[in-house]
N, C-alpha and C positions, 0 to 999 in steps of 0.2 A: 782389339786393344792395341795402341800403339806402342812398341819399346822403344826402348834410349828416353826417357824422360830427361836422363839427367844430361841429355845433350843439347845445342844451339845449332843447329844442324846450317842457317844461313852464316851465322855468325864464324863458324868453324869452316865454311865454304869461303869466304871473305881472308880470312888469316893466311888459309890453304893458298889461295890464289895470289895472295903479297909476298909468299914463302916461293913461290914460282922464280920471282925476279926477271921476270918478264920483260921484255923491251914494250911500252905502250904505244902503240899506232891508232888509238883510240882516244875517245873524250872521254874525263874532261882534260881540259888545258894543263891542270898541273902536274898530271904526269903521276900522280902519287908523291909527287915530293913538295915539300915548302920554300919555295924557292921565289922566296919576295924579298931578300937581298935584306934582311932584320933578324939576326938572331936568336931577337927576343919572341917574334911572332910564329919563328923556325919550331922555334922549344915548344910552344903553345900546340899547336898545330900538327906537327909532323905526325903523332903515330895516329893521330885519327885522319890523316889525307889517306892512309898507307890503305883507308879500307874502305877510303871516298870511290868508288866504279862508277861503273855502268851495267847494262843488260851484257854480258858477255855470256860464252857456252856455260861456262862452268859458276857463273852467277844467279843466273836465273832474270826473270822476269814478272815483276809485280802485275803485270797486267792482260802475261797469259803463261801463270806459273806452272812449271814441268818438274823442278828436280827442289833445289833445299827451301823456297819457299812455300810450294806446296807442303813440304816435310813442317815445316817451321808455324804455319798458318793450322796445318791438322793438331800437332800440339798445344799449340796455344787453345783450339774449340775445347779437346779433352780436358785441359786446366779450368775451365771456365763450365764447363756442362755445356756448350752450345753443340750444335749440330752443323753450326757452320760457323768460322771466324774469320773475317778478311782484315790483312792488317792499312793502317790508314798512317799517310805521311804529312799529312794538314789539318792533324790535329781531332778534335771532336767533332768541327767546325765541319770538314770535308766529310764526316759518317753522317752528322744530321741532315746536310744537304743530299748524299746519295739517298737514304733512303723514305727523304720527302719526296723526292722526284721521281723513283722507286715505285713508290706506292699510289703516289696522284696524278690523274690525269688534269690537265686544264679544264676549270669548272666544279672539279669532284670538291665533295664537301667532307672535311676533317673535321673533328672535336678536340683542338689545342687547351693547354691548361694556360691560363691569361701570364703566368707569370715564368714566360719561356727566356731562353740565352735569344740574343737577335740573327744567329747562323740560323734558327727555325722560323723564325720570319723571315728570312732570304729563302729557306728554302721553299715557303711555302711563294712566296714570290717568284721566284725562278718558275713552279712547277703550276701557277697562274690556277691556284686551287683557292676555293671559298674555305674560312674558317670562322666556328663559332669558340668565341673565345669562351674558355669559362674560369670563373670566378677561384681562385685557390683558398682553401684552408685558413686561418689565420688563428696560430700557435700564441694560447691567452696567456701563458708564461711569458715569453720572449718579445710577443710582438709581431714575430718574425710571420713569411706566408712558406704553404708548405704544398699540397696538392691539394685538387679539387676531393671533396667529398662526395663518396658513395650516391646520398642518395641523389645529390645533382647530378654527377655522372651519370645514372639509370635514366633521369628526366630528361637528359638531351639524346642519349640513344633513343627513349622511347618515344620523343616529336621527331628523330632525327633518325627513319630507318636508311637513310641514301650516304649515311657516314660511313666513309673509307675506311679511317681509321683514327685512333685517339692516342693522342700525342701529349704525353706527360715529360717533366722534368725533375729528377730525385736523383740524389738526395741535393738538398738547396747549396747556394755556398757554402752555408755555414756546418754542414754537416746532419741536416734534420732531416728526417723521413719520416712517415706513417709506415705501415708495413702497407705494401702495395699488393700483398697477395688478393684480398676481398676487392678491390678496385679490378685487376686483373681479370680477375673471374669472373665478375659483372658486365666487363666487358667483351669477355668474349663468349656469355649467353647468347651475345646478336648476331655471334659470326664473326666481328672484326676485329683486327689485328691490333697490338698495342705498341706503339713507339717508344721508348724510354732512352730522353739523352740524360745518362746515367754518369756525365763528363770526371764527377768527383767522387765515385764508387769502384773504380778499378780493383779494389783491397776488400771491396763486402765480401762477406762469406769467409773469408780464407783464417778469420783467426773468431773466438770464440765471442768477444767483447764489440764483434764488427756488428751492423744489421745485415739482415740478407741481400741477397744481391737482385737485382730486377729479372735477372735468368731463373732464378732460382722460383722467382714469382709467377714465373710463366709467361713473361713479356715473349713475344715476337721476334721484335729490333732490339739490341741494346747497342747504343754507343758507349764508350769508353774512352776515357784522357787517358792513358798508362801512362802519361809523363807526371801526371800531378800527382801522387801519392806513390808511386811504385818508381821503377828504378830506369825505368826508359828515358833517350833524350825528350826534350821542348819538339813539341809536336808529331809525336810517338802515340798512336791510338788505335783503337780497335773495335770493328762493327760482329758484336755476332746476331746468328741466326740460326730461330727450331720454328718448329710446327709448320703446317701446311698453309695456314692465314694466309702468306706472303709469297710474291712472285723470285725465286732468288736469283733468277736469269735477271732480270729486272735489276735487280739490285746493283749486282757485279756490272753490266751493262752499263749501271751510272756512274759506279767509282771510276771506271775510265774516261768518264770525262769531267768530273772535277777533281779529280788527282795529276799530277803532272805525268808526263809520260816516261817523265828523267827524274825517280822518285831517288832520295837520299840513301842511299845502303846503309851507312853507319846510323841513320835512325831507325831502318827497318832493322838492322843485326840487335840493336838497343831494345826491340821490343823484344825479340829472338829470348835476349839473356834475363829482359825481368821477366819472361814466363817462364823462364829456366830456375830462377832464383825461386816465384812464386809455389812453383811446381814441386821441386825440392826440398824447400825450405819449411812450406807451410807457414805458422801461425809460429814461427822461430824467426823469419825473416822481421819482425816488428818488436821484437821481447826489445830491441835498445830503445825503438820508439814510444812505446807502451813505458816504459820503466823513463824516459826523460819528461813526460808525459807525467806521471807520477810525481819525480819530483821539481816539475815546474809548479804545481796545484802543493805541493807541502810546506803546511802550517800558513795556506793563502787569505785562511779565515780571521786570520790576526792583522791582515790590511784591508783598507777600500774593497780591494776586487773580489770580484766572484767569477764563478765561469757558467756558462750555459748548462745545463744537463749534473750538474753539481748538487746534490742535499733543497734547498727549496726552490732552487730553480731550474727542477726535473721533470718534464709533462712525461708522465706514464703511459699517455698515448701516442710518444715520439721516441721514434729510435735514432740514436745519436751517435757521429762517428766520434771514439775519441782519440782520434789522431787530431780533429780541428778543437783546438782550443780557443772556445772566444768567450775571451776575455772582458770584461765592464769596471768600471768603477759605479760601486755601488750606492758612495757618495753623492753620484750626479758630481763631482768638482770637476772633474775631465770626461770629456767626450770621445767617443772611441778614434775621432782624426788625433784628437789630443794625446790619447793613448798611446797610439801608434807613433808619434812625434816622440813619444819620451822615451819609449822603447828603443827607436832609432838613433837616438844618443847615447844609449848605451850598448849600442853593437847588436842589439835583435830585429831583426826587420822582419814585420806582418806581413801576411799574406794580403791582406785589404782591412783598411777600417770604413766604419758608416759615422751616423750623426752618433750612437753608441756604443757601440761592438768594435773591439780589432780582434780579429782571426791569425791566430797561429797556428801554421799549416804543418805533421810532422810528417813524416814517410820511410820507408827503407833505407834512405840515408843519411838518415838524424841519430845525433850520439846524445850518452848520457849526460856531456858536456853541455850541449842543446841547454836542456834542461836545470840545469844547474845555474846557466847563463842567465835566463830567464827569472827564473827563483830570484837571485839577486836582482835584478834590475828592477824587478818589483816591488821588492823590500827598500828598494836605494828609491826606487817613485814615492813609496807611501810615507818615509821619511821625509823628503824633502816637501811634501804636503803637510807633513804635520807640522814641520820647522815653517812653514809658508803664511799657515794660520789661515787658511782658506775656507771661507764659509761655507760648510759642508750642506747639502740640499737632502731634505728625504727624496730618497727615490719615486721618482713619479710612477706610480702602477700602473703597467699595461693595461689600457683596457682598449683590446682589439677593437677596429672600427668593422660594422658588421656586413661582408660584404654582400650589395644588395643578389641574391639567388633566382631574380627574373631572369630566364633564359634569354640574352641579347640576341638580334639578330645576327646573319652569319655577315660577316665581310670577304670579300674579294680583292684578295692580292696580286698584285700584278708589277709587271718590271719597270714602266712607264713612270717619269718624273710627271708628277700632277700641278697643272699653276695655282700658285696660291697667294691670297691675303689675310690678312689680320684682320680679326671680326674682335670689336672689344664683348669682354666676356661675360657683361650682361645681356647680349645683345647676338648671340650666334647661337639660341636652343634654335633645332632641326635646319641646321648646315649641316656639312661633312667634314670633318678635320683630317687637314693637312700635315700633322707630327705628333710624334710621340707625344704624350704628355704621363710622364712617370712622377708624383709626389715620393718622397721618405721621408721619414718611413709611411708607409709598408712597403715602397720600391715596387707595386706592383702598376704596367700601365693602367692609369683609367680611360685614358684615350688611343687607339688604334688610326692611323691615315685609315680614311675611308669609311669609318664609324661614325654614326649620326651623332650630335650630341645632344644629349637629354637634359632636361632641367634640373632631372634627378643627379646629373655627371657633373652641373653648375655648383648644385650647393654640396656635393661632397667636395669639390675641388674649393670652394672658397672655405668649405670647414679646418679642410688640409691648409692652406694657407694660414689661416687664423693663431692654428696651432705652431705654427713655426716650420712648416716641412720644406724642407728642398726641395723645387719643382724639376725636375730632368729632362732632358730630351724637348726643351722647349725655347723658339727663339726669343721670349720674355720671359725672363726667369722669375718674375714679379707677377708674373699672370696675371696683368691685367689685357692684353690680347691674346688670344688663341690662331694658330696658321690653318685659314678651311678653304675648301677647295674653292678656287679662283670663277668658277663658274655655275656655284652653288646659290649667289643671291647677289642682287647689286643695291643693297639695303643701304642709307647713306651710313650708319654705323660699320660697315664695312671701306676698309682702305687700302688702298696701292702702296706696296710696300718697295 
């Protein structure tokens, strides 16, 4: 067991070495001082230059740690239950690339959940591995998609004994999870390893009201944002690792070369002090979050909105963070872009809105002020709705589209820009598409580069259209063409674009 919890062992090495007063003969440029001839940018800037470094003796080195980062990095796994934690300077984005590339050779075949961040399609790109994509959940309260279900997962393991490993993404933006432990497990009946880019769970586990955390579930990999909910700078994250599944020579091997070699100190000391805070603090570091929290949501049932995970819009089979607040007008009169526009004029800015949801995001350093803020702006929105006289719409009810659970075949990712044309879209079943094609809702792709496309992908795409969905990721946002691969057919309905 390691002692000094309640120390920063990097962060405290950084101060130590600005407390030297040292003559710099080293990079970077600025010397540790602000010295851009402004004042104003002097003030901004100066006491975070003072602990801008480099690899020096007494600093340590991310990339073949000896002295406070090794100290700083054992900490952090004890905080977390990992068996191993390496911290990340490029965010979540630099952990799901190392440990796709980690884990896949060129050719190996992965079980991805269809509705991943696109750092895990780069990485699986990068690491020029086949994946079968699978279908995720789709949450009949909300709408919303969440992870793939049990029993599909066992059906692709068990046509799929040559899979690497299966590569989930939880908890979703908006804060929704299944308990991943029974997925966990199932998975590793077969032997193999489970991924979880875990980017908006940094905070699971640590206070009572959280859901658990994907370590805690048994995962493998977990990636970590520590910048998004916890107290770490913007692009502040962390990769841990247990069990034997995984190669962690392998691992470490790859963070060196998608992390820079000249990684940021004052972000790595930033991860240092929220596992300090985390470590110390416990389930006290969020009592202001949790309580602004509280009353942003007080007496909300006397206007339009509602919030997710609230009284009847509660799925009992999803665990919900409540630090993300998202928010609805339950009216249907405002759209969650709409939301977030009116919020925005009265000084609250969302974390993201859709065609219905704005997400408000709180964390370790959100006051009860926060909260308070909020409360008003929403009573000042449903006011000026009422004064507005605005034709209020019943809420149209979810009703999840069911996603089809035929095991797709697997696709092969690779780094290579593919040529491509526009096939109009009655008129390209069994081509190969050339781009994303994402509808919202559900936001989840239905089309993959490289994936055949089925008649059965035609008429759910022109249903989604019907309905009103935003098509994404698409050079017609009208869909009436689709971009397939340039040497897949020379059909005159196919054209040079």
């Amino acid at each position: 067991m390691l002692q000094g919890k309640d120390r920063a062992p990097l962060y405290e090495a950084l101060v130590a070495h600005d407390q030297l007063r040292a003559h710099a003969f080293h990079v970077p440029g600025h010397k540790q001082r602000a010295e851009w001839g402004d004042t104003l940018s002097a003030s901004y800037y100066s006491a975070l230059l003072a602990l801008d470094v480099t690899e020096l003796s007494d600093t340590d080195d991310l990339h073949h740690p000896e002295g406070p980062i090794v100290e700083a990095q054992k900490l952090a796994a004890e905080c977390y239950g990992a068996e191993e934690t390496r911290f990340l300077v490029g965010g979540s984005t630099a952990g799901n690339l190392a440990m796709i590339i980690g884990v896949c050779h060129p050719g190996d075949l992965v079980l991805v959940q269809r509705n991943v961040h696109k750092s895990i399609i780069h990485g699986l790109m990068l690491a020029g591995a086949k994946a079968l994509l699978l279908p995720p959940d789709i949450d009949e309260t909300s709408g919303l998609a969440t992870v793939p279900g049990k029993r599909l997962l066992q059906a692709a393991l068990e046509q799929h004994r040559d899979a690497k490993a299966v590569i989930l993404s939880a908890p979703n933006y908006y804060g929704m999870s299944p308990d991943l432990k029974p997925l966990v497990d199932v998975v590793h009946q077969y032997g193999v390893p489970v991924l979880i880019d875990e980017a908006h769970g940094a905070h699971f586990g640590f206070h009572p009201s959280f859901p658990d955390s994907a370590l805690r579930a048994g995962a493998d990999l977990v990636v970590q944002s520590t910048h998004k909910m916890l107290s770490s700078m913007t692009m502040g994250a962390m990769l841990h690792m247990q069990g034997e599944r995984i190669q962690r020579a392998a691992i470490r091997h790859t963070l060196t070369m998608v992390q820079s070699s000249s990684p940021s100190f004052p972000i790595m000391a930033s991860l240092d002090l929220a596992r300090r805070q985390l470590q110390m603090q416990g389930e006290q570091a969020f009592l202001a979050a949790m309580e602004a929290v509280s009353l942003a949501v007080d007496g909300i049932e006397t206007t339009p909105f509602r919030a997710l995970g609230y009284g009847e819009y509660a799925n009992e089979r999803i665990k919900y963070d409540p630090l993300k607040l998202v928010l609805f007008d339950e009216t249907a009169r405002l759209s969650g872009f709409e939301l977030r526009d009116e919020l925005l004029k009265r000084n609250c800015v969302a974390e993201m809105a859709d065609a219905r949801y704005a997400v408000m995001a709180f964390g370790t350093g959100s006051a009860i002020e926060d909260g308070i803020s909020l409360n008003k702006a929403l009573s000042d929105i449903a006011d000026h709705l009422a004064k507005a006289e605005m034709a209020a719409e019943p809420l149209t009810k979810i009703t999840p589209t069911k996603m089809d659970e035929t095991l797709p075949k697997p696709v092969l990712f690779g780094r290579e820009l593919v040529p491509s044309k526009s096939a109009a879209i009655d008129h390209c079943v069994g081509l190969t598409a050339a781009e994303w094609v994402i509808p919202y809702p559900p936001g989840i792709p239905v089309l993959y580069p490289g994936e055949t496309i089925t008649e059965e992908i035609i008429k759910q795409l022109k249903l989604w259209k019907h309905e009103g969905a935003q098509i994404q990721g698409v050079r017609d946002p009208e869909l009436n063409w689709i971009q397939v691969r340039a040497d897949a057919d020379d059909r005159a309905e196919v054209k040079d674009d």
